[in-house]
LUMKOLMAR-55356 format. One record per residue (C-alpha): residue number from 1; x negated, y, z negated; residue in three letters. Coordinates in steps of 0.2 Angstrom, whole numbers, plus 2048, in hexadecimal, padded with zeros to 3 digits. Each point is the difference from the previous one (the first is absolute). Last residue first. Example, Ala and Ser with C-alpha at 12.3 -4.5 7.8 and 13.67 -1.06 7.14 Angstrom:
% LUMKOLMAR-55356
(2 (7BC 7FB 7DC) 'SER'),
(1 (806 7EF 7FD) 'ALA'),
% end
This chain:
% LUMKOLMAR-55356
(441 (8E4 665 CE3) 'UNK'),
(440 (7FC 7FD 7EF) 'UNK'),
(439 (7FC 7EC 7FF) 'UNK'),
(438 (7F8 803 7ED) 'UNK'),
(437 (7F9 810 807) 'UNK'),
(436 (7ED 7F9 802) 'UNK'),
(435 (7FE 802 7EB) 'UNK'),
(434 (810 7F7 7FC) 'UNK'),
(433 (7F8 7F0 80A) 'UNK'),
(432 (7EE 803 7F8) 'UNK'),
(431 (80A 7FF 7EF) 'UNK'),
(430 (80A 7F2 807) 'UNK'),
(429 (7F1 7F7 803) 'UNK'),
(428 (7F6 803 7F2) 'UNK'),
(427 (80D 7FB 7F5) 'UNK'),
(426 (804 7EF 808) 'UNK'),
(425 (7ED 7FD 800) 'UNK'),
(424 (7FF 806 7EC) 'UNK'),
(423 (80F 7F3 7FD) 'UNK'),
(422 (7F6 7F2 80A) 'UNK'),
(421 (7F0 801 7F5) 'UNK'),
(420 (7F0 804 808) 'UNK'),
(419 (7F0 7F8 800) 'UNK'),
(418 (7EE 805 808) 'UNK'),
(417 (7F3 7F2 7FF) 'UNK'),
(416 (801 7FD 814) 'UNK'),
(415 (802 812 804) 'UNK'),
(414 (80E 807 806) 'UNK'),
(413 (807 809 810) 'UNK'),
(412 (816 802 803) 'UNK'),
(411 (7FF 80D 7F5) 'UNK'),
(410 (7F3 80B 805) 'UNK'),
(409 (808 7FC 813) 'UNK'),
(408 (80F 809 7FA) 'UNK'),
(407 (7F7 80F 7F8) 'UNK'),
(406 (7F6 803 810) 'UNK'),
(405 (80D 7FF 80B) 'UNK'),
(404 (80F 80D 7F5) 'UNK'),
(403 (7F9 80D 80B) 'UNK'),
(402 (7FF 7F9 811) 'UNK'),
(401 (811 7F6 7FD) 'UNK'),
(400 (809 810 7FB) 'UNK'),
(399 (7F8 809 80F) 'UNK'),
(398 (80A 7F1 80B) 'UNK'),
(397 (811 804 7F7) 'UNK'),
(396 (7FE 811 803) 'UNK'),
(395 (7FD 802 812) 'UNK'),
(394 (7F7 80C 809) 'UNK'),
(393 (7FA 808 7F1) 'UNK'),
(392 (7EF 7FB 802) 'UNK'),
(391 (7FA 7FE 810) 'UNK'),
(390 (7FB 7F0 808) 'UNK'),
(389 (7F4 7FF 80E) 'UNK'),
(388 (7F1 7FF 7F3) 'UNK'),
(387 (7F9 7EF 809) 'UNK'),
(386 (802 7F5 7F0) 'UNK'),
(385 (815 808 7FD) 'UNK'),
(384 (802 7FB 812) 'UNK'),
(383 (7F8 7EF 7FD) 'UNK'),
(382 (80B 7FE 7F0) 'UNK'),
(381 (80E 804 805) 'UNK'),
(380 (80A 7ED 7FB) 'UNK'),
(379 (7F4 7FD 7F4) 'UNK'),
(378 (805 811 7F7) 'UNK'),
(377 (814 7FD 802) 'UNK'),
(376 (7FE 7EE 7FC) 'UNK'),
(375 (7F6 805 7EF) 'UNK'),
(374 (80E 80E 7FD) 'UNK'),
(373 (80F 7F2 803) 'UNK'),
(372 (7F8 7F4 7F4) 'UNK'),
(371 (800 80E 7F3) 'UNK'),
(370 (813 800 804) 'UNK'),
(369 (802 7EF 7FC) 'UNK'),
(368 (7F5 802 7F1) 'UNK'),
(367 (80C 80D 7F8) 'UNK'),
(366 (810 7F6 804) 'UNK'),
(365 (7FA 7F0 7FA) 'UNK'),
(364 (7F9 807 7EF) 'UNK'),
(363 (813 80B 7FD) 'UNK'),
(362 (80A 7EE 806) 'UNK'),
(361 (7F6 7FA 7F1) 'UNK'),
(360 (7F8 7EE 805) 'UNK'),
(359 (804 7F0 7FE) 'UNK'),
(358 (80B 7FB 80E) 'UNK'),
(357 (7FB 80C 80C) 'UNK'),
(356 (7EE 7F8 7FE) 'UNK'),
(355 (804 7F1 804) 'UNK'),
(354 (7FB 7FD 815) 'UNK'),
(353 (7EE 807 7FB) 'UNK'),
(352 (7FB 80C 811) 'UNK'),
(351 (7EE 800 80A) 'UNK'),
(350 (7FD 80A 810) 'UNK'),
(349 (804 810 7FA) 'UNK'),
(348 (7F5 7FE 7EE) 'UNK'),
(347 (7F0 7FA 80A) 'UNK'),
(346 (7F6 7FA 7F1) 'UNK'),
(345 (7EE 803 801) 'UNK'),
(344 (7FD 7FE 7EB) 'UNK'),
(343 (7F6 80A 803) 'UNK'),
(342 (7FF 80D 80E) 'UNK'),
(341 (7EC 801 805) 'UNK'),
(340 (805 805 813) 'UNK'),
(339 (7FA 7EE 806) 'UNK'),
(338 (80C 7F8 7F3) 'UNK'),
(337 (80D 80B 806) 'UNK'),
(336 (7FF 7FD 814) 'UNK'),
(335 (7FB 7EB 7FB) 'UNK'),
(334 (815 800 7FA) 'UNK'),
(333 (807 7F7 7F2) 'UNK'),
(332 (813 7FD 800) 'UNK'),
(331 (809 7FB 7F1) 'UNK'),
(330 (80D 7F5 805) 'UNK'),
(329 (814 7FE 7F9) 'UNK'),
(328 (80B 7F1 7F9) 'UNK'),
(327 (7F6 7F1 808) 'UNK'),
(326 (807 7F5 80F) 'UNK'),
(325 (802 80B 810) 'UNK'),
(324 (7EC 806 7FB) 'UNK'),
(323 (7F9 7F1 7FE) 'UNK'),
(322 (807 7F9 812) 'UNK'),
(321 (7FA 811 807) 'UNK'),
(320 (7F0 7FF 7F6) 'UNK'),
(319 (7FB 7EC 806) 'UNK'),
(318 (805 806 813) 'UNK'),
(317 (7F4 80D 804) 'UNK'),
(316 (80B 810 7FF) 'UNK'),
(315 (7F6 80A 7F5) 'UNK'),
(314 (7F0 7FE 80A) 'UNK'),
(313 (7F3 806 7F7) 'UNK'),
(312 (7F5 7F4 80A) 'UNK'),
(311 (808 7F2 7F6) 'UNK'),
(310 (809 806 7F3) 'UNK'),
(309 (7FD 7F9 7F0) 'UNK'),
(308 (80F 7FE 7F4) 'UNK'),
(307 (7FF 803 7EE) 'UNK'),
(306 (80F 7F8 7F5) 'UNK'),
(305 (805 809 7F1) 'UNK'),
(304 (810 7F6 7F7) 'UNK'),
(303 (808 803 7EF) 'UNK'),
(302 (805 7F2 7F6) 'UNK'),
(301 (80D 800 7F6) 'UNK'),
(300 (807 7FA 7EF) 'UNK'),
(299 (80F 7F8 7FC) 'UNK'),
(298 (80D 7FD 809) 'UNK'),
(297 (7F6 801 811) 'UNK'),
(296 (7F7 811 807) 'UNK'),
(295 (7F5 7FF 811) 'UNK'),
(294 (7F2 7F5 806) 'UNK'),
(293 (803 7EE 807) 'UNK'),
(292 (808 809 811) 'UNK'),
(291 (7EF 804 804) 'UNK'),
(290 (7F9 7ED 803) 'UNK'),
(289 (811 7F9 807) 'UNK'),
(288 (7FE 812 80B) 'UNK'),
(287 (7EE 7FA 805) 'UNK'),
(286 (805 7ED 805) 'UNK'),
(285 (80A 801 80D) 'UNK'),
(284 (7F5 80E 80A) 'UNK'),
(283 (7F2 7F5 7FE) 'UNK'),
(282 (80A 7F1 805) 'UNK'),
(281 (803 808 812) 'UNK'),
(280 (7ED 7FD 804) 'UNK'),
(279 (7F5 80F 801) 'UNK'),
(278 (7F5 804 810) 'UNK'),
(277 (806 810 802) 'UNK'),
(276 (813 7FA 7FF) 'UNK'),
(275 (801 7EF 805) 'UNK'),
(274 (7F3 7F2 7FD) 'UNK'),
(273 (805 7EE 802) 'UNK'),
(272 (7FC 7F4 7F1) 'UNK'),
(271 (7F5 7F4 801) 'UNK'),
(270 (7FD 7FC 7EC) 'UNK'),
(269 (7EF 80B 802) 'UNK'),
(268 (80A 80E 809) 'UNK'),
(267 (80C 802 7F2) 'UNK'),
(266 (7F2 800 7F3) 'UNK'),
(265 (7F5 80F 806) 'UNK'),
(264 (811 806 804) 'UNK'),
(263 (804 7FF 7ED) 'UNK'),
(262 (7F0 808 7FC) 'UNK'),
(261 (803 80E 80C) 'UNK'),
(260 (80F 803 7F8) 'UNK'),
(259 (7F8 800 7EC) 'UNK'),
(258 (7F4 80C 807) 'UNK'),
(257 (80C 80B 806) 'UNK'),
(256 (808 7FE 7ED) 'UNK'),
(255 (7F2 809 7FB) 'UNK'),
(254 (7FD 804 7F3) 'UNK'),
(253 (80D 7FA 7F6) 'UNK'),
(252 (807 80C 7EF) 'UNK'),
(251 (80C 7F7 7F4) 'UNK'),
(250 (805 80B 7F2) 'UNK'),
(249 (80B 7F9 7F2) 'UNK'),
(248 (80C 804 7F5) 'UNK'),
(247 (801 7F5 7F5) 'UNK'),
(246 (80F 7F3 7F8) 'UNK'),
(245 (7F9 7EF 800) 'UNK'),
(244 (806 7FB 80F) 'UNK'),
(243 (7F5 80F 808) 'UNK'),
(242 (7F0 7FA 7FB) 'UNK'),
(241 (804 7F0 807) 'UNK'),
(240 (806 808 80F) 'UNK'),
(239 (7EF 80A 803) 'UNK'),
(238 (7F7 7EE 7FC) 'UNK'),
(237 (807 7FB 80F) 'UNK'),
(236 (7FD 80E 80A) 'UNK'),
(235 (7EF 801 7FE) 'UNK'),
(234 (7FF 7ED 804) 'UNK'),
(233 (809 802 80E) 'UNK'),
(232 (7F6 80F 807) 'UNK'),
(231 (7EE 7F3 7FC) 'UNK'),
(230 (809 7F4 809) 'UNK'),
(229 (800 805 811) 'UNK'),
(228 (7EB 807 7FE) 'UNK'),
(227 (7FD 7EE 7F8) 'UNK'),
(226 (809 7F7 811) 'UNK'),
(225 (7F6 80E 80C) 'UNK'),
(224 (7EF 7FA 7F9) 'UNK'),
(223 (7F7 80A 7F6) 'UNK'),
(222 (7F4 80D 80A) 'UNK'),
(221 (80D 80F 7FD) 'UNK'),
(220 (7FF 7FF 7EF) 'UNK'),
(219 (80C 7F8 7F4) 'UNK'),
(218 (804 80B 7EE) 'UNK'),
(217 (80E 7FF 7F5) 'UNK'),
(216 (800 80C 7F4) 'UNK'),
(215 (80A 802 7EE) 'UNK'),
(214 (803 811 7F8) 'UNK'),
(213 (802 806 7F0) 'UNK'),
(212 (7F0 802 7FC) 'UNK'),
(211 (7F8 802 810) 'UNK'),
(210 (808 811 802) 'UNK'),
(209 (7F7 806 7F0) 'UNK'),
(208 (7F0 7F9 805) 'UNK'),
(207 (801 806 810) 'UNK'),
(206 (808 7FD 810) 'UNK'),
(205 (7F9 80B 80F) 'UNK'),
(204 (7EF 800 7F8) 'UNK'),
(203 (7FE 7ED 7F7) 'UNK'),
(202 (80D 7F7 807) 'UNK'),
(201 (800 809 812) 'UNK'),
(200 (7EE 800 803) 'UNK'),
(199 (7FF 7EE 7F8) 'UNK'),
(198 (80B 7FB 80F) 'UNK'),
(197 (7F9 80B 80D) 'UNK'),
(196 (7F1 7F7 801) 'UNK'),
(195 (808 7EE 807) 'UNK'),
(194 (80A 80B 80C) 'UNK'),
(193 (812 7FF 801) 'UNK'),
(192 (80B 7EF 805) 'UNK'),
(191 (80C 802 7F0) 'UNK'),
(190 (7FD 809 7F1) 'UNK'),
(189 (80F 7FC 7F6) 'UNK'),
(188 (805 80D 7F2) 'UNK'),
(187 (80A 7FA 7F2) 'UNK'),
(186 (803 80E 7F6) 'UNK'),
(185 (80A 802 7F0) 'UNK'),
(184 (80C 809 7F2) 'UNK'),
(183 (804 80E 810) 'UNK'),
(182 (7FD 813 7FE) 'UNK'),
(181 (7F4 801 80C) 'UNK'),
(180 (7F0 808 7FC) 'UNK'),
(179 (7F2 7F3 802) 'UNK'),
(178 (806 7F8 80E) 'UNK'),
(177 (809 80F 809) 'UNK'),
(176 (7EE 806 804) 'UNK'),
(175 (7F7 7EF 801) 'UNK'),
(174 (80D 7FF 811) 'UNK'),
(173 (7FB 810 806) 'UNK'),
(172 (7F0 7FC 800) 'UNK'),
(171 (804 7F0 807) 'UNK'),
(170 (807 808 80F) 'UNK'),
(169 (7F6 80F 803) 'UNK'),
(168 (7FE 804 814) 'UNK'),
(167 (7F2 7F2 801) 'UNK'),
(166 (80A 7F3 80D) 'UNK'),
(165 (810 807 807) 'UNK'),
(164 (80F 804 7F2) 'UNK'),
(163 (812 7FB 7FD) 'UNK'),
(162 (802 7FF 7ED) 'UNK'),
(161 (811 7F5 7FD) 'UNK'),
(160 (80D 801 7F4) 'UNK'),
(159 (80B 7F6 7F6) 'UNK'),
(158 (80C 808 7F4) 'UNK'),
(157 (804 7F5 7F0) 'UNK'),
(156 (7FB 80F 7F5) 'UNK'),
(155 (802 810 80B) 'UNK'),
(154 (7F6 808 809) 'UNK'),
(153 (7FF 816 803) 'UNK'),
(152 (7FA 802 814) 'UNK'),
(151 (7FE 814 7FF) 'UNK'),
(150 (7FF 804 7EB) 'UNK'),
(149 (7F7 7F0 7F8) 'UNK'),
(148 (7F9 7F9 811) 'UNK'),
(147 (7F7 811 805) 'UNK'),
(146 (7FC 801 7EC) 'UNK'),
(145 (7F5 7F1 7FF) 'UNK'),
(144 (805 7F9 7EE) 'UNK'),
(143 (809 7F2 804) 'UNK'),
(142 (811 804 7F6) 'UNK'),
(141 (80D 7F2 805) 'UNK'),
(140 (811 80A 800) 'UNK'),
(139 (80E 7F6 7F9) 'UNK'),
(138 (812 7FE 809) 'UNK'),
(137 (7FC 7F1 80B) 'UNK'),
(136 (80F 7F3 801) 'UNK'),
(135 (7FD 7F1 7F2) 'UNK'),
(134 (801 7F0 80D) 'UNK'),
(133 (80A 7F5 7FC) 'UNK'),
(132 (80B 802 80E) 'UNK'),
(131 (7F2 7FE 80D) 'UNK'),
(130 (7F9 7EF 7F7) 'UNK'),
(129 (7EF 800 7FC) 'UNK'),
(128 (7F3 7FB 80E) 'UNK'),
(127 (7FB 7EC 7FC) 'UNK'),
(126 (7EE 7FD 7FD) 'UNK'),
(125 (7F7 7F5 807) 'UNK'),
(124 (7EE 801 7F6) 'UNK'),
(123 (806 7F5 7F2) 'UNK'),
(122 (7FF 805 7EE) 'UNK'),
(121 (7F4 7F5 7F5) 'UNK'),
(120 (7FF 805 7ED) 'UNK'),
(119 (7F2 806 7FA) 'UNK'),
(118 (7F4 801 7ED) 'UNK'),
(117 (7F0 807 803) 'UNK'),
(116 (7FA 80B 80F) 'UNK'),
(115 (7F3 7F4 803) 'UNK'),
(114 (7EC 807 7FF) 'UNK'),
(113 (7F9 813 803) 'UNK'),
(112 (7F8 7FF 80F) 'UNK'),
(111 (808 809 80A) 'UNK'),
(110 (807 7F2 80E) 'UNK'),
(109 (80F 7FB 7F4) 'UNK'),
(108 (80C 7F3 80B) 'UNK'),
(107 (810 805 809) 'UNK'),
(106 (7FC 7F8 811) 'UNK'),
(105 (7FA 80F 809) 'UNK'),
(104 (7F4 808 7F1) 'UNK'),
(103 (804 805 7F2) 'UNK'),
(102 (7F9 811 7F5) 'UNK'),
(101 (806 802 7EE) 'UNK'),
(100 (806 80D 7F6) 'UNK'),
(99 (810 7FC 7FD) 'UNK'),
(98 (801 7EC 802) 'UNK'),
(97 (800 7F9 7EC) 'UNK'),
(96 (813 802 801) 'UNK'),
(95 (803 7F2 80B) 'UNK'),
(94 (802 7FB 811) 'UNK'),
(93 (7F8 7F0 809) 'UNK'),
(92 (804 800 812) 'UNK'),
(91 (809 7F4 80A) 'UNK'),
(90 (7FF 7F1 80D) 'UNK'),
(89 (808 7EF 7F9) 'UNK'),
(88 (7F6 7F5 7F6) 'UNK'),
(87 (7FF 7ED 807) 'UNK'),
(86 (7F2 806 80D) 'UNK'),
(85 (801 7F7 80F) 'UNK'),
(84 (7F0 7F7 806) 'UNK'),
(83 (7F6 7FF 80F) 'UNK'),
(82 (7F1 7F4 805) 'UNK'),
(81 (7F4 804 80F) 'UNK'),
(80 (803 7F6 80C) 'UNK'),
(79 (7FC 80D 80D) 'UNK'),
(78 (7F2 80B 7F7) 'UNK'),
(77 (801 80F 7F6) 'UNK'),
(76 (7ED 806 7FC) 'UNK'),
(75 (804 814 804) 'UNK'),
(74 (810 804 800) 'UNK'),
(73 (7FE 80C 7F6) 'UNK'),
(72 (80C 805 7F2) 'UNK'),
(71 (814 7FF 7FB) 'UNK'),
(70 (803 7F6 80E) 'UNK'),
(69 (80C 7FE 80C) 'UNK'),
(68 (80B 7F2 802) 'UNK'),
(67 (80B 7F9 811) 'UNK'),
(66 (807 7F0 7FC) 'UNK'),
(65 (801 7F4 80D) 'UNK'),
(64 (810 7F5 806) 'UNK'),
(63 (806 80A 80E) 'UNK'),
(62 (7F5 814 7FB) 'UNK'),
(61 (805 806 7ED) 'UNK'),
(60 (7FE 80E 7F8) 'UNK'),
(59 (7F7 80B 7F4) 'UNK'),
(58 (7FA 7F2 7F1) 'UNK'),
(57 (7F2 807 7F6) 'UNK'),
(56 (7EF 7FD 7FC) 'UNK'),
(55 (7F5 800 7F1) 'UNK'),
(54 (7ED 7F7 806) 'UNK'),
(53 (7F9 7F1 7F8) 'UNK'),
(52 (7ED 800 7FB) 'UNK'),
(51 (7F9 7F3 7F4) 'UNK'),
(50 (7F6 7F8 808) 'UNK'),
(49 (801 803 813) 'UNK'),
(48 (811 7F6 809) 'UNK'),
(47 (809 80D 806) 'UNK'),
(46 (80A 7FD 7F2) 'UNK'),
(45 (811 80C 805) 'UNK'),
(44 (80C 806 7F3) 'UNK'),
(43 (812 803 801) 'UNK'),
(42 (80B 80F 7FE) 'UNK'),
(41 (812 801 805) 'UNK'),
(40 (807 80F 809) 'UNK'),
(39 (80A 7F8 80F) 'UNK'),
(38 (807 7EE 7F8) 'UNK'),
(37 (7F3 7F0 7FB) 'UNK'),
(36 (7FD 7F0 805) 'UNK'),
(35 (7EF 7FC 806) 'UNK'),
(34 (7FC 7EE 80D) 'UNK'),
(33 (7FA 80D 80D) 'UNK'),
(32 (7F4 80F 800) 'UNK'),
(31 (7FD 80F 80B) 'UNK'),
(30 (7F5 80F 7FA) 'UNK'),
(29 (802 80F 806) 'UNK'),
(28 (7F5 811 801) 'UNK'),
(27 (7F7 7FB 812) 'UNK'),
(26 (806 7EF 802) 'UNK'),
(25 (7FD 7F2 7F6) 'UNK'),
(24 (803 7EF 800) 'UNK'),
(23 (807 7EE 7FC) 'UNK'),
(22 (7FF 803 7EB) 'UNK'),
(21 (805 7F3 7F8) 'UNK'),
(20 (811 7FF 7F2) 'UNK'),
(19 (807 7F9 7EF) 'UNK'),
(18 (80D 806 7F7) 'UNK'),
(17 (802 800 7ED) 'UNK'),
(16 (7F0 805 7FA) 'UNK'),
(15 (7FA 7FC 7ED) 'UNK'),
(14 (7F0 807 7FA) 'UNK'),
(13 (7F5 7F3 7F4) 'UNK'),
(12 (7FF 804 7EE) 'UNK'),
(11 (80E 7F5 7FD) 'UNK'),
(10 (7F7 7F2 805) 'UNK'),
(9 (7F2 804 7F7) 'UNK'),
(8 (80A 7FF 7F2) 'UNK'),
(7 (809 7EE 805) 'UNK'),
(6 (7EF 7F9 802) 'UNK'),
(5 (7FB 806 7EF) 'UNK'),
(4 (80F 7F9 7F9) 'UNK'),
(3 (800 7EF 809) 'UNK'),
(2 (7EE 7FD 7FA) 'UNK'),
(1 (7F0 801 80B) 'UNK'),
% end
């Protein structure tokens, strides 16, 4: 064989750095020695079958072990089994060629539809922008959903959370705001749902329309906890990179509860104690790190939805009340609505937007405030209105809110293809407003 052909094959040949073994595993962890490498580094395992390795990553270390999970099963991983660093760090490719296309948890097309093209590289930790660089919220995000536009109005850069129990209308929601928001993309990370859902939301929730400018991330609940993680930093990554170049961007997660339960999948693998509910403290130092990445910078924005699930409709649990003292208002979605047929079922007195004072008409605030005041005034009788023990006339303010029920619950319902700009919401409210005595005594 001549030098040259030698040489080429050599060439041909991956090159590790760092050399390890395997010693054992336990449960979802893998420990190796002899591997060098910091928290987040990939590395590969050869379980020793032809031409099988298995993607793993570096989440702690135990004395002089290093404590890996993998990216698969692990199924066929044996003590002295080989490990090798990867010489690339971890990112995500990113390019123009990505609207439109489906990726699974580690960033790479899952629809079929080949490479996204010509990338660049951009690396999953990214840093939160700077608080005294970042552009102050002064411009109403239009969503389409008319209980957001007028009651809980968003801004661009705001980040919010959808707090819901399981089947009360999340993603729905989500493929609403999708495909009429007034943003220059989506990235939408799927993370932990049902493996059906998924092409429920592209294909229904989403749309084609939606799809088009949009970007999803999908890993389903049966992934392993380490794809599950990533998937919401991959999301977010590419959310930045859209960003950096100048757009505004929309980054919805579903759901970030599921991204929590991931990490204390995670936490308890590596041996760390539970705490709170069975979560480790990490958990609750990583989701604001997580959040915090969304919002305004110099130059472009991103605007954040993140849904939380509540466990047992339990809005206290403590994944929502950590969600919730981070995020710049909640939308509240409650089973009592969804079971009564009220779509989308957002409980407008139990949910609130922390920037709509700064970007809405002080006329707009003042209307919807008092509009506020008539449905707490009806839920607030409502059992003796229900029983007839009410009479009208006894109090003004109350009949008020028995008339003018009807036309507010018209406008807080709407179907899934309906669409409404936010000018005609503001109008329709203070009309409504003016209508009820405009705050008459």
């Amino acid at each position: 064989m001549s030098d040259t052909m030698a040489l080429a094959r050599m060439e041909g040949i991956s090159r590790f750095r760092f050399h390890g073994r395997i010693t054992r595993v336990v449960g979802l962890v893998v420990e190796a020695v002899g591997v060098e490498g910091a928290v987040g580094d990939l590395c590969r395992i050869h379980p020793g079958r032809k031409g099988e390795t298995v993607l793993a990553e570096i989440v702690g270390f135990k004395a002089d072990h290093v404590l890996l999970m993998p990216l698969g099963s692990v199924e066929g991983i044996r003590p002295g089994a080989g490990v090798e660093r990867q010489e690339r760090t971890s990112g995500v490719a990113f390019g123009a060629g990505l609207l439109g296309r489906v990726l699974d948890g580690m960033g790479r097309p899952m629809d079929g539809k080949g490479p996204i093209g010509p990338s660049r590289m951009v690396p999953l930790a990214g840093e939160p922008p700077n608080p005294l660089t970042r552009r102050p919220i002064r411009k109403i995000l239009s969503t389409g959903v008319r209980v957001l536009d007028g009651f809980l109005t968003m801004g661009r850069g705001q980040r919010m959370g959808i707090f819901a129990g399981s089947g009360v209308g999340k993603s729905t929601l989500l493929g609403m705001i999708a495909r009429q928001a007034s943003a220059d993309v989506n990235v939408i990370a799927l993370l932990g749902e049902r493996g059906r859902e998924v092409r429920d939301f592209i294909e229904g929730s989403l749309g084609e329309e939606g799809l088009a400018r949009s970007v999803v991330v999908v890993a389903t609940g049966d992934q392993p906890a380490l794809i599950r993680a990533r998937g919401a930093l991959v999301a977010t990554a590419l959310a930045e990179a859209f960003r950096d170049e100048g757009k505004e961007v929309l980054l919805m997660v579903d759901s970030v509860t599921r991204v929590a339960m991931a990490w204390r999948e995670m936490g308890l693998a590596v041996g760390e104690p539970p705490t709170t509910r069975g979560y480790p403290p990490s958990v609750f130092a990583q989701l604001p790190r997580l959040l915090e990445r969304a919002g305004n910078a110099e130059v472009g924005g991103i605007t954040g939805i993140y849904t939380v699930l509540v466990e047992g409709d339990d809005f206290q649990e403590p994944v929502a009340d950590h969600v919730r003292s981070v995020v710049d208002g909640h939308v509240v979605l409650t089973r009592k609505l969804a079971a009564a047929g009220h779509y989308p079922a957002v409980d407008v007195l139990q949910s609130a937007s922390r920037v709509r004072d700064q970007i809405v008409s002080r006329e707009v605030i003042r209307a919807s405030n008092r509009l506020e005041e008539l449905l707490a005034l009806y839920q607030e009788k409502e059992d003796l209105i229900a029983v007839g023990a009410y009479e009208a006339g006894a109090d003004p303010h109350l009949d008020r809110a028995i008339q003018f029920r009807k036309p507010l619950q018209q406008l807080l319902r709407q179907e899934v293809e309906e669409a409404t700009s936010v000018n005609d919401m503001f109008r329709a409210i203070v009309e409504i407003d003016r209508a009820a005595g405009g705050g008459e005594e």
